[in-house]
Each structure stands twice: as structure tokens, then as C-alpha cells.
C-alpha positions as CSV (number, residue, x, y, z in Angstrom):
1,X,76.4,39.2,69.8
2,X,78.4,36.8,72.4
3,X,76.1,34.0,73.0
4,X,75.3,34.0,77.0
5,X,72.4,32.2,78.9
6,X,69.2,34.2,79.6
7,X,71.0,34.9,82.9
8,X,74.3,35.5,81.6
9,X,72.4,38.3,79.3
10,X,70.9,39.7,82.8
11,X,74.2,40.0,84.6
12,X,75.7,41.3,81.8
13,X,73.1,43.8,81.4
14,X,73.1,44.7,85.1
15,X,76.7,45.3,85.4
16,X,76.5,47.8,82.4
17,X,74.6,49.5,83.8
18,X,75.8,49.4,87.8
19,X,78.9,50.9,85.9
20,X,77.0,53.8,84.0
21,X,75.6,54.7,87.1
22,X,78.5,54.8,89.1
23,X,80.3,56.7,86.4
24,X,77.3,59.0,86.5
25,X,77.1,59.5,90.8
26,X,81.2,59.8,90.2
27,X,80.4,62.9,87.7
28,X,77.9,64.5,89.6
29,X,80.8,65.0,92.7
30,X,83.7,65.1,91.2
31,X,83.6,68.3,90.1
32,X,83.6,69.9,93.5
33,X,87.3,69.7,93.9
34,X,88.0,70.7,90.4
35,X,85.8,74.0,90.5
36,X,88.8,75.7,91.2
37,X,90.9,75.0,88.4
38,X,87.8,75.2,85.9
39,X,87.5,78.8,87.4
40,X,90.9,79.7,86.8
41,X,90.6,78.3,83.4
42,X,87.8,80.3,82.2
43,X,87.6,83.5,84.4
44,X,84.7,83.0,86.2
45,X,84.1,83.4,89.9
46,X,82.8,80.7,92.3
47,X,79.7,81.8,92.4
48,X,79.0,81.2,88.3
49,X,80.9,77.8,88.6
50,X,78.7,76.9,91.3
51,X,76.8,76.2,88.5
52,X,78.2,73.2,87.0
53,X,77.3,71.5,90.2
54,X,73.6,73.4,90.5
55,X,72.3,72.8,86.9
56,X,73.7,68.9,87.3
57,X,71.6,68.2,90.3
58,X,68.5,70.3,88.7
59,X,68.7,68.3,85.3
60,X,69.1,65.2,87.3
61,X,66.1,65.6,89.3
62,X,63.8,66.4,86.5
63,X,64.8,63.9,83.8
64,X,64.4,61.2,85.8
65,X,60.3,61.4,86.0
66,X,60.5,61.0,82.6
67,X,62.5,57.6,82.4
68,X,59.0,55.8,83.2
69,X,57.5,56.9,79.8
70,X,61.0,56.3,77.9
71,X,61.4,52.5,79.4
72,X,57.9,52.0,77.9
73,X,58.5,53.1,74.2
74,X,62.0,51.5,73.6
75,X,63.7,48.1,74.4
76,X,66.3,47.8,77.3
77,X,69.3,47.4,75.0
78,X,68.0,50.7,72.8
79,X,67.2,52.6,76.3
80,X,71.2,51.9,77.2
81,X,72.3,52.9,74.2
82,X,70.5,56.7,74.4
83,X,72.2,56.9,77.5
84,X,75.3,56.1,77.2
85,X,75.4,58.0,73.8
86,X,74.3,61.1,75.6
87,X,76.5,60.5,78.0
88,X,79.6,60.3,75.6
89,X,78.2,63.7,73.9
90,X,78.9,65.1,77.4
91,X,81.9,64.1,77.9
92,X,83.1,65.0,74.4
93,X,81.3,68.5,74.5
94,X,82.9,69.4,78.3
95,X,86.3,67.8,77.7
96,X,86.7,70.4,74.9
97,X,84.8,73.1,75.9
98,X,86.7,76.2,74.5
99,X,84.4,78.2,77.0
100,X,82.0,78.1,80.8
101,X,78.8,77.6,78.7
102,X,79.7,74.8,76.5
103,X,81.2,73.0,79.6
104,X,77.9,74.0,81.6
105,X,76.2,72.8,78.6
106,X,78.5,69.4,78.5
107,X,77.1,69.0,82.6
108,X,73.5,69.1,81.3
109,X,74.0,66.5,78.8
110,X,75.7,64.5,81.6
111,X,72.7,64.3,83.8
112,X,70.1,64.1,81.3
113,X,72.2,60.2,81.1
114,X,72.8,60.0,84.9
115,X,69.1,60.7,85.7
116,X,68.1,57.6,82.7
117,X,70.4,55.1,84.4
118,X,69.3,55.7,88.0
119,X,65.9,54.0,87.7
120,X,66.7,52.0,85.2
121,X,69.2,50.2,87.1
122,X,66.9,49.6,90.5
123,X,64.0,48.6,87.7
124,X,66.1,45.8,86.5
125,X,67.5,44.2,90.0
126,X,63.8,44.0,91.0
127,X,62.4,42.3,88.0
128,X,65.1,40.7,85.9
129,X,66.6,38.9,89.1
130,X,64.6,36.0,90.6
131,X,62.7,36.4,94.2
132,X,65.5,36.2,96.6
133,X,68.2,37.7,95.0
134,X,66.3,41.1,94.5
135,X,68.1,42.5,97.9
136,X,71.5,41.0,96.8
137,X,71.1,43.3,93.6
138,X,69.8,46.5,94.9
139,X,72.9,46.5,97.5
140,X,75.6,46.0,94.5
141,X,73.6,48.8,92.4
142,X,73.8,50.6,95.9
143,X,78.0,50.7,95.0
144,X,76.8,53.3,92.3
145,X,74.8,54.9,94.4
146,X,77.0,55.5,97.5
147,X,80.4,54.3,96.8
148,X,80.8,56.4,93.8
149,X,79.8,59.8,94.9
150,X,81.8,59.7,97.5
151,X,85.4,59.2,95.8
152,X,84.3,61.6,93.4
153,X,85.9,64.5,95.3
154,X,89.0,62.4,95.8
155,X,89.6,61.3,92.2
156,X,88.9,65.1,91.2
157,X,91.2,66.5,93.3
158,X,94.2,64.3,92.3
159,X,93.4,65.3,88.7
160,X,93.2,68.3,88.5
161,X,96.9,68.7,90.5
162,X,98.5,66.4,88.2
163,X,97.1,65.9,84.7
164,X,94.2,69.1,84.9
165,X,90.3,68.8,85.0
166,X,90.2,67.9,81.1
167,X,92.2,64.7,82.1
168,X,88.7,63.5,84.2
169,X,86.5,63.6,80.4
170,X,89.2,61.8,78.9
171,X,89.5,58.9,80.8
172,X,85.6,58.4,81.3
173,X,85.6,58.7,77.3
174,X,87.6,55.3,77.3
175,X,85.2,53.8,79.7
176,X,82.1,54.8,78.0
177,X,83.5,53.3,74.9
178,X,84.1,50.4,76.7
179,X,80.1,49.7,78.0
180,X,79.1,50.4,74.4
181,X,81.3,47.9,72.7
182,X,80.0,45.6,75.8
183,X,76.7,46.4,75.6
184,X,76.6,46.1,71.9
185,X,78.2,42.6,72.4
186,X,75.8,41.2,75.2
187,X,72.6,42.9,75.6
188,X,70.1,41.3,72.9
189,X,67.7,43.2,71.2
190,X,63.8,43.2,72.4
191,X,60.6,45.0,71.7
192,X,59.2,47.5,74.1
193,X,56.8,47.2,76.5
194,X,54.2,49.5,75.3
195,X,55.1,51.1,71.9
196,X,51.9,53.4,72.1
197,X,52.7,55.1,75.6
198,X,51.7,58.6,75.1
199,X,54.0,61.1,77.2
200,X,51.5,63.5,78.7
201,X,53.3,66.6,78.2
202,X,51.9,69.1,81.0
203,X,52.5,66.4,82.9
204,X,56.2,66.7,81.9
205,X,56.3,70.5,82.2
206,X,54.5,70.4,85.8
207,X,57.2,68.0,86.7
208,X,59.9,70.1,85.8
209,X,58.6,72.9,87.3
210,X,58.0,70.9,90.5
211,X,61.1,68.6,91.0
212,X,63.4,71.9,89.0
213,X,61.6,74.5,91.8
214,X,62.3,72.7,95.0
215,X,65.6,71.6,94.0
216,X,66.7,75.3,93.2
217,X,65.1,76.8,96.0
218,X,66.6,74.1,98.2
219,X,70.3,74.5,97.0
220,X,70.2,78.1,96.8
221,X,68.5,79.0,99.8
222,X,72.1,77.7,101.9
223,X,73.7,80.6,100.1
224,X,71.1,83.0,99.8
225,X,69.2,82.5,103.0
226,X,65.7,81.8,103.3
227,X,64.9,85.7,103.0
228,X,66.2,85.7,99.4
229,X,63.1,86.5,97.0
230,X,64.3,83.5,94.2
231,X,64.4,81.0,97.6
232,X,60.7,80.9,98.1
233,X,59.9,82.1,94.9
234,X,61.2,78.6,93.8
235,X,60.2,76.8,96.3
236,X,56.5,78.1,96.0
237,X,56.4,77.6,92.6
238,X,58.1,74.4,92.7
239,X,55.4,73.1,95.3
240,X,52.5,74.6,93.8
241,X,53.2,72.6,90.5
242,X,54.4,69.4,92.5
243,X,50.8,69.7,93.9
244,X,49.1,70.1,90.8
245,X,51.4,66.7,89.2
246,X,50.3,64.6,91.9
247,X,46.6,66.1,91.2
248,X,47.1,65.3,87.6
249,X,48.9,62.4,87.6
250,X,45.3,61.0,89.5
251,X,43.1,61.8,86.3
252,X,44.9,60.9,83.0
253,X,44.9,58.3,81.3
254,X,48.7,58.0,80.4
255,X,50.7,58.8,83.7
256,X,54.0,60.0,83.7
257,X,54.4,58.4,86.7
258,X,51.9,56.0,88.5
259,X,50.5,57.0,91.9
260,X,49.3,53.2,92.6
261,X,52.7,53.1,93.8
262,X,51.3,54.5,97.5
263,X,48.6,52.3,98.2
264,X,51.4,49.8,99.4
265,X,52.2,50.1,102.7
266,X,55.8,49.0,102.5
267,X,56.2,51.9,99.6
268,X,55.3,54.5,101.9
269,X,57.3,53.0,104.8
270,X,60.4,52.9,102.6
271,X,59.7,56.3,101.2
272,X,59.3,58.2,104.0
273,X,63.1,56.4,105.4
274,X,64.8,57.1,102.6
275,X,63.7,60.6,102.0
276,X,64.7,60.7,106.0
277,X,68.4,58.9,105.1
278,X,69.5,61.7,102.3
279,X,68.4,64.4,103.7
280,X,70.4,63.3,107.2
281,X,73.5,62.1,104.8
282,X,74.3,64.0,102.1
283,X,74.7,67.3,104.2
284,X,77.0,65.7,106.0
285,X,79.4,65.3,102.9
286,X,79.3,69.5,102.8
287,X,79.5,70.3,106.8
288,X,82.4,67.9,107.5
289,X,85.0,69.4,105.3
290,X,83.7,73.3,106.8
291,X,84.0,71.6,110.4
292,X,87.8,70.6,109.9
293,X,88.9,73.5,107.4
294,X,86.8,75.9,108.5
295,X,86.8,75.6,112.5
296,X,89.5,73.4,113.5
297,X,92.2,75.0,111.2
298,X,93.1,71.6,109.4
299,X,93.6,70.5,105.8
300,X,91.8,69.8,102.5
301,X,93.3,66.3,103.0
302,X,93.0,65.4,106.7
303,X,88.7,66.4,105.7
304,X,89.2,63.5,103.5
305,X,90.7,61.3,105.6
306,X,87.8,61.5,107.3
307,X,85.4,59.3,104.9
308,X,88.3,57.3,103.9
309,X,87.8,54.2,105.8
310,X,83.6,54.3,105.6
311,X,84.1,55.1,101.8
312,X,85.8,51.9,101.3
313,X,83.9,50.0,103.4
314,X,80.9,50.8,102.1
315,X,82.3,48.8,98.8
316,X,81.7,45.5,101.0
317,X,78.7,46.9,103.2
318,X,76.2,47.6,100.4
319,X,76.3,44.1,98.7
320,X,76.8,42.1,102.1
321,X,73.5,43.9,103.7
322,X,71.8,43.0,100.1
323,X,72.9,39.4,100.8
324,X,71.6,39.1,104.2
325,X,68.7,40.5,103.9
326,X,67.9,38.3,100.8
327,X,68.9,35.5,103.4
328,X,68.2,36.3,107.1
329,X,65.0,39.0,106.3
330,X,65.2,43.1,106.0
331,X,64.4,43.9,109.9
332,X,67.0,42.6,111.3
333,X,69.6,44.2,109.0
334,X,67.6,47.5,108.5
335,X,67.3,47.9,112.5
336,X,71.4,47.3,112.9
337,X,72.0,49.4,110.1
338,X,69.6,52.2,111.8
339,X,71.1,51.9,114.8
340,X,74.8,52.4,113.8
341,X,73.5,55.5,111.8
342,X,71.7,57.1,114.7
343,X,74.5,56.4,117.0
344,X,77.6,57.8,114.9
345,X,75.4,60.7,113.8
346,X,74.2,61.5,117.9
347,X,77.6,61.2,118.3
348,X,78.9,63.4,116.3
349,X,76.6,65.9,117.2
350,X,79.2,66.4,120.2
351,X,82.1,67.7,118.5
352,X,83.8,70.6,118.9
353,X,87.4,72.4,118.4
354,X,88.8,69.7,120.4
355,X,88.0,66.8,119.0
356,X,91.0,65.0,117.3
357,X,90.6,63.9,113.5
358,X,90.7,59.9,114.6
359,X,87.4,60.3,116.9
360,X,85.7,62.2,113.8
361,X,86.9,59.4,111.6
362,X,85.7,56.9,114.0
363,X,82.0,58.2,114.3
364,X,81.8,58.9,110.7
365,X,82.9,55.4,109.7
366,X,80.4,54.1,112.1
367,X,77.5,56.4,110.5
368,X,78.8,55.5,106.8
369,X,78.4,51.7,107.5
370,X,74.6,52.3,108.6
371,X,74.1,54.6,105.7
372,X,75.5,52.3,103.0
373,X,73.6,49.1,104.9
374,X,70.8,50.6,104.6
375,X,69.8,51.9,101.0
376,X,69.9,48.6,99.1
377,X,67.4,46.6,101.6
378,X,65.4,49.3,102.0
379,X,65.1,50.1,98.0
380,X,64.5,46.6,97.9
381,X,62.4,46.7,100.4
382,X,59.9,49.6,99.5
383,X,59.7,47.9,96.3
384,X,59.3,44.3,96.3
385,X,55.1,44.9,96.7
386,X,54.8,47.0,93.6
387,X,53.3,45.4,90.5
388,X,55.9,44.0,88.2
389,X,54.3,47.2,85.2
390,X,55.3,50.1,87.9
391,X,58.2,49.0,89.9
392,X,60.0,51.9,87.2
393,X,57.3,54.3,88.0
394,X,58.4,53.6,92.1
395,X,61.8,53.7,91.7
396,X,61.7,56.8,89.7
397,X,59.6,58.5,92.5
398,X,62.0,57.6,95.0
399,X,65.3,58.7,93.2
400,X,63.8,62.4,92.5
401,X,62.3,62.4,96.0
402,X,65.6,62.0,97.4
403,X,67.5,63.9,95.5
404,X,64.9,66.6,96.8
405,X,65.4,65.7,100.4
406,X,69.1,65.9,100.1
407,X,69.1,69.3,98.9
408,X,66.9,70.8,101.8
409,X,69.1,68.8,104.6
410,X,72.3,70.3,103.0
411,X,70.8,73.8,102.7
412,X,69.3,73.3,106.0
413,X,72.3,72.6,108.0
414,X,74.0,75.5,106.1
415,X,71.6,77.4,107.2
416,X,71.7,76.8,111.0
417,X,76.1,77.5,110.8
418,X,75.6,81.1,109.2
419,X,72.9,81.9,111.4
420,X,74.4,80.9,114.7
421,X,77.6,83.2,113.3
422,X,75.7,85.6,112.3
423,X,74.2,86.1,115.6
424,X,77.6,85.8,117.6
425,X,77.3,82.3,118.9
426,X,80.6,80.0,119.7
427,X,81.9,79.5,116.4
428,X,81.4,75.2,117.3
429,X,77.4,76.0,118.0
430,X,76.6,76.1,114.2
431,X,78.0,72.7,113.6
432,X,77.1,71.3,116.4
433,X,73.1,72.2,115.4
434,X,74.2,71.0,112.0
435,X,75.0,67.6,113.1
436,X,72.4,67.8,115.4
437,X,69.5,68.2,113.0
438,X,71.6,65.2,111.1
439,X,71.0,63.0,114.4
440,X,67.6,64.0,114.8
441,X,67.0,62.8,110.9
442,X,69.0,59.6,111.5
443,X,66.8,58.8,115.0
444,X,64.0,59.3,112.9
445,X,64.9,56.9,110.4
446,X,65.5,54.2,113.2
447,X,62.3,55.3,114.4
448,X,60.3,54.6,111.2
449,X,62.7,50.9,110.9
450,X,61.4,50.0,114.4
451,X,58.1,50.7,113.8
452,X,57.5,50.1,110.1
453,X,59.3,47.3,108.6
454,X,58.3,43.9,109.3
């Protein structure tokens, strides 16, 4: 064990851990641009290697309710280590996958670590950093949660033309190996909080059910259509156990995840904006690429020129807005960061055949900078109130919530492009209601800024 202060221990910790999530987020996306060559690989068609992206996002969304009841039964240091060990098993098993299951199965075992580190990492910048520097924290973690997703396509698509798709598991092999020797060398052991937690297991299963129901229903319903008989077959069952959770999670003894975390008013505030931010942002990722490719005749590469600049800024916008709003107070950057959102996404609402590739980049950079200014301050934000014993219980919550969210904005804005070509419309209608319902979730977000954070 290197010997390091108490906050040496914390940093080194932290930065573990930003990096595990980050190399998580990067797994989750970068397999979009390599779908092609896994397909090839194995025979399959795109709608079975859709999957590798589908199951990620389910397993993703349900794990992480269950990180609450994991952080109390083991130490930090031991918590890391299940991760980052699962995550090496997935890496190992889809980097040699002789077939489409084993890879698939390789994807689960990747989210099932992703979905560990998520909380875990906005758990320790609110209560293993002093007052003051909680914002400052949450906007660095915000690198994992933003930054990384983002290049994910980009890194992706320059492996798999040069070195192939098992060249991605091989280099995040060496990495992982790296943050296990590191956190074997810096993170000291500890005791748990509670070693008799008792994981209520319907509890679990109605979770999975819930969180797994939506999420399906919500990514398939942009292919299938909202007619499709597995759409709201999903989607009712998924709410229908959601309902009876929360209903549950009221009356036991042993929570898997701790409703107290609504009765404060900042929670909700923060909630309700964040759930608003995904579901306005992540469709966006999707719709963009269609929009050039798809309606304007260009490239693979001129749609990723497009989040270029905001992607790289958004490496210096997500700790700087941490910063000052540890320093100058969360309205003031929240309502600047709001604004810049709503205005780049109203504008881009406008666009058309017509529009040339440096005014898309222009609006987009100027809705990326609001996007990645916002989600640290307001993460910080929405959990600053909480009780010190469920600040993992809120963070949780709010990482499954989203992921929820961003599903039903991305299906929804598929939605409104096959329907207006389905009925005839101008072929720039459908994107232009797709970026339109993007705006509409951005002004809201402003609107719940102006009104809610003080």
C-alpha cells in the first residue's frame, strides 16, 4: 500500500473510479460504429446485433438499483474491486468470443460493472470531498459521464477500420489492469457500513421488471412503433411493477432504495431537470447522424464533425461549471448553462436540406456546452440536502431514472421522423419535429432552472 494522506487516499480513490466510469460510458457507445464489422464477423443481421447495444442499456439500468444494498455490505476498496473484476471478465469473455452469444454475454458482464460505478462514483464526490468542493467533483465525474459516451463512436470507428473490433477489448484489458494494480496500491482497506443489510429480494425482482420494462419498451418502440404488441406490453408491465417498487419500497424495513430521498425539495427540482436534460440530449446523438446521412446526402464523417468541437469542450466545461458553482453559487451557472441549451436546441429545430454543416456544428456546440455545464451542478445540486446514509440511494435513483428518460426521448423522436414519412410529409418535417420536441425538453429544463433552483 503507497502511503498517501487521508486526502491523497480520496483522490486516489476518486480518480479510479472517474476512470472506470468513463471506460464504462466509453463501452456502452462504442459499439455503435463497430456493429457492422461484429455482424460481418459472426453472420448476424442488424437487427440481432442491435442487441449488444439493447441488452447493455437494459442490464445497466437494472443493476444499478441494486448498488445501494451492495455499498452497504462491502468496503469501498472491496466494492471497486467486484467491479473492476467483472468488468475484466467482460472484456476477456467478448474479446474472445468465438460466437454472437458469448460476446452478447461479454456486453452483460460489462454493464453489470458500468451500472456499480455510476453511483458509486457521484456517492463518493458528495461525501468523501469537503463542503465546497462537492460541485467541483461531480463536474470532473461529469467527464465520465458526458465526455466519454460521446468519443465512443469515434474511437470505435477508427478501430474497427484499422486494427478490428477485437482490438477495442484489448486495449481496455491493459487499462483495467492498470486501475487494479492502482487501486490495490492506494485504496486502504475499511469495514462496511452495515454488514447486516438484508437485500429485499422482490424488491429486486420488481425493480428489474420495472426499470428492464420501460427501458425495453422505450428502445424498441423507435423500431417497432408504438402499435407493436412487445412495446406496450413492456412498457405496461414495466410500469405496473415500477408502481408496485415505489409502493413497496414505502413499507419494508430494508429498502433497496430509500424514498426519503423526495421529501427534499432540491431532490425533486433536480430530478425532474435531469430526467428533462437526457431525454432532450441523448436523442440527439441518434437524429443528428440520420439528419446529415440520411437527408442531406453527407458522410459518416462530416456527422461526426458535428460533435467534434462540443465533445472536446465539454472536457473543460464539466469541471469549470463544478468549480464555479462551488465558488459563485448553482443559479447563476445552471441558468447560463439552461439558456445556451434551450437556445442551440430552438435553434436547431430550424434546419433543413439547406443548412451547411458549419451552422449545425455551431448550434450543436452551443447546445453541448449547456448540456455538459449542466449535469455536474445540478447532480451536485439535487444532492447536497440528502442525509449523508442515502446520498447512494439518491444517486442511484437518478442514474436509472435517466437512463429511462433517455430511451423514451430517443425512441420518441424516432418516432415522429417515420411517422411524418410514413404519411408523405417533406422529408425535413420529421427532423424538424425531432428537434423540435428536443427544444421543447430543453425550454423546459430552463424553465424548471428559473423557477426551482435557488
Amino acid at each position: 500500500m503507497i502511503r498517501l494522506t487521508d486526502r491523497g487516499h480520496v483522490y486516489a480513490l476518486f480518480a479510479i473510479v472517474v476512470l472506470a466510469t468513463a471506460l464504462g460510458s466509453l463501452t456502452q457507445t462504442v459499439m455503435n460504429s463497430m456493429l457492422g464489422g461484429v455482424e460481418a464477423d459472426f453472420g448476424v443481421d442488424a437487427a440481432v446485433g442491435q442487441w449488444l447495444t439493447t441488452a447493455y442499456m437494459l442490464v445497466l439500468g437494472v443493476t444499478v438499483p441494486a448498488v445501494t444494498w451492495l455499498a452497504q455490505r462491502l468496503p469501498m476498496r472491496r466494492l471497486v474491486f467486484l467491479a473492476l473484476g467483472i468488468f475484466v471478465a467482460g472484456a476477456v469473455v467478448s474479446g474472445a468470443a468465438p460466437s454472437f452469444g458469448v460476446l452478447l454475454a461479454g456486453r452483460v458482464l460489462q454493464a453489470v460493472a458500468a451500472g456499480i460505478t455510476l453511483p458509486v462514483l457521484q456517492s463518493i464526490a458528495m461525501t468523501r470531498f469537503p463542503p465546497g468542493q462537492n460541485a467541483t467533483a461531480m463536474g470532473i465525474a461529469g467527464i465520465a459521464m458526458g465526455f466519454a459516451p460521446n468519443i465512443g463512436p469515434l474511437i470505435g470507428g477508427a478501430l474497427v477500420d484499422s486494427l478490428g473490433w477485437r482490438s477495442f477489448y484489448a486495449i481496455l484489458l491493459g487499462i483495467l489492469a492498470t486501475l487494479v494494480l492502482a487501486t490495490a496500491l492506494t485504496v486502504p482497506r475499511g469495514e462496511a457500513p452495515t454488514r447486516d443489510a438484508r437485500l429485499d429480494a422482490r424488491s429486486l425482482l420488481l425493480s428489474t421488471l420495472g426499470f428492464g420494462g420501460l427501458l425495453l419498451g422505450f428502445s424498441e418502440a423507435s423500431t417497432l412503433g408504438l402499435s407493436h404488441p412487445l412495446v406496450w406490453a413492456a412498457v405496461a408491465v414495466g410500469a405496473a411493477c415500477l408502481g408496485l417498487f415505489v409502493r413497496r419500497q414505502r413499507r419494508v424495513d430494508d429498502p433497496l432504495i430509500d424514498l426519503r430521498i423526495f421529501e427534499s425539495r432540491r431532490f425533486r427540482a433536480s430530478f425532474a431537470a435531469q430526467n428533462l436534460l437526457f431525454a432532450s440530449f441523448m436523442g440527439i446523438t441518434l437524429i443528428v447522424p440520420l439528419f446529415v446521412v440520411g437527408l442531406q446526402g453527407g458522410t459518416a464523417l462530416e456527422a461526426g464533425i458535428v460533435f467534434i468541437p462540443a465533445t472536446i469542450m465539454a472536457l473543460v466545461c464539466n469541471p469549470l461549471a463544478g468549480f464555479l458553482a462551488d465558488r459563485v453559487g448553482v443559479r447563476p451557472v445552471t441558468v447560463v448553462s439552461a439558456v445556451l441549451l434551450a437556445a442551440g436546441s430552438v435553434a436547431m429545430a430550424f434546419m433543413d436540406e439547406a443548412t451547411p454543416l458549419w451552422a449545425m456544428t455551431l448550434m450543436q456546440t452551443v447546445r453541448g456546452l449547456g448540456v455538459s455545464s449542466l449535469i455536474g451542478p445540478y447532480a451536485s445540486w439535487g444532492l447536497s440536502k440528502l442525509p449523508r446514509a442515502i446520498v447512494m440511494d439518491g444517486s442511484a435513483f437518478f442514474a436509472t431514472a435517466r437512463q429511462a428518460c433517455a430511451s423514451l426521448g430517443t425512441a420518441a423522436m424516432v418516432l415522429l421522423i417515420t411517422t411524418a414519412g410514413s404519411l408523405g410529409a417533406a422529408p425535413a418535417l420529421g427532423y424538424q419535429l425531432a428537434f423540435g420536441l428536443s427544444a421543447a425538453l430543453a425550454v423546459a429544463v430552463l424553465a424548471v432552472t428559473l423557477a426551482k433552483v435557488r
